[in-house]
C-alpha positions as CSV (number, residue, x, y, z in Angstrom):
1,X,-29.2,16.7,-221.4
2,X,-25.7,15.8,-220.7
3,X,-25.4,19.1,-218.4
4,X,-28.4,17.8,-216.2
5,X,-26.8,14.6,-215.9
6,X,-23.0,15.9,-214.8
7,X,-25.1,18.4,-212.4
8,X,-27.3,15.8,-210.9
9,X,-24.0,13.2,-210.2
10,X,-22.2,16.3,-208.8
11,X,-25.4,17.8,-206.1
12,X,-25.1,13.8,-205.4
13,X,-21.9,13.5,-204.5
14,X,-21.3,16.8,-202.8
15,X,-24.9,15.5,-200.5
16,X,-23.1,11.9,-199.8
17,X,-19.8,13.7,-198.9
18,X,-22.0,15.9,-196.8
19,X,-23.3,13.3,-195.2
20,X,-20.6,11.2,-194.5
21,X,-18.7,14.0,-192.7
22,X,-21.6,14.8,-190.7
23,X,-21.8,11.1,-189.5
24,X,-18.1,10.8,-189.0
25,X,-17.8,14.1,-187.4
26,X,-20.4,12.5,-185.0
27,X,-18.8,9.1,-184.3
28,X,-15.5,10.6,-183.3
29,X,-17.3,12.6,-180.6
30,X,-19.4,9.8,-179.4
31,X,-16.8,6.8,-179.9
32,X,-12.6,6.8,-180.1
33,X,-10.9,8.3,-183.5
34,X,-9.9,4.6,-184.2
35,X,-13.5,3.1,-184.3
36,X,-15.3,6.1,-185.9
37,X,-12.3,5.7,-189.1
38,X,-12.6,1.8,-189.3
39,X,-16.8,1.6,-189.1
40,X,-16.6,4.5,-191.9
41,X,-14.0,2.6,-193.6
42,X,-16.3,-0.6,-193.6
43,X,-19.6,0.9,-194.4
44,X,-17.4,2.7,-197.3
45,X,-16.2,-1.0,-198.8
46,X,-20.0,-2.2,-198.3
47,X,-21.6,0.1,-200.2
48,X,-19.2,0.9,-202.7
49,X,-19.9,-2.9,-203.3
50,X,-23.5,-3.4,-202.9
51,X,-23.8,-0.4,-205.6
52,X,-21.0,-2.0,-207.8
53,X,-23.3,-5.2,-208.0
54,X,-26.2,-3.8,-208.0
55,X,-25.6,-0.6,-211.2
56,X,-23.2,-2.3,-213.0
57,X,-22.7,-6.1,-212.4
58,X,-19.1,-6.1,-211.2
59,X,-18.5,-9.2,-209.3
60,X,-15.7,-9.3,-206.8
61,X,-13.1,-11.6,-206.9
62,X,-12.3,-14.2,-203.6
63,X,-9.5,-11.9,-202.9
64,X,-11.6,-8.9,-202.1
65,X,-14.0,-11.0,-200.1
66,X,-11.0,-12.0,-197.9
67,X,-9.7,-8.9,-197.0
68,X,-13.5,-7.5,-196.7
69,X,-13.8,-10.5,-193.5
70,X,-10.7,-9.0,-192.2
71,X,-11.8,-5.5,-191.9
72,X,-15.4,-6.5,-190.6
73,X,-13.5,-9.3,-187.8
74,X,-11.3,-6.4,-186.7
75,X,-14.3,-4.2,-186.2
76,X,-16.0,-6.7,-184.5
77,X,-13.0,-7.2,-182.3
78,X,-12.5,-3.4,-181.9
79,X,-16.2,-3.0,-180.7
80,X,-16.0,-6.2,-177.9
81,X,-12.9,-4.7,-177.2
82,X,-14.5,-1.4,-176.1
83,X,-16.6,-2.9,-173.5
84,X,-15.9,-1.7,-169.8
85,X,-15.6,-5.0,-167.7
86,X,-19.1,-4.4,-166.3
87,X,-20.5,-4.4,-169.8
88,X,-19.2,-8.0,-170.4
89,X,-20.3,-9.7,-167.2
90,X,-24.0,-8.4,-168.1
């Protein structure tokens, strides 16, 4: 029982690694290196907390939350930033 366990978390992480290369690999070619690394970076903190919560109760302390805002303001800022002067008078 215990081998089927370790076997199962193992096909699931090598999938989600998988996958997340495949999408980053993707967002560097369709974006610049520096977007593609922070939106994986900040997808990474949210669902490494959303499943924290959610499978083992873990709350996070004010601290966490803080720099959380500041990665997800600087993406937001990144991605305005990105927009040709056409794209902002529209």
């Amino acid at each position: 029982v215990v081998w089927v366990a370790r076997a199962t978390a193992l096909g699931c992480m090598l999938i989600s690694n998988g996958l997340m290369m495949t999408m980053f690999t993707r967002a560097m070619h369709l974006s610049s290196s520096l977007a593609a690394t922070v939106s994986t970076t900040s997808c990474n903190f949210t669902f490494t907390a959303l499943l924290s919560l959610l499978l083992f109760g873990e709350a996070l302390p004010p601290l966490w939350w803080a720099g959380y805002s500041c990665i997800i303001l600087g993406l937001g800022l990144l991605a305005n930033g990105q927009q040709t002067p056409r794209e902002k008078t529209e």
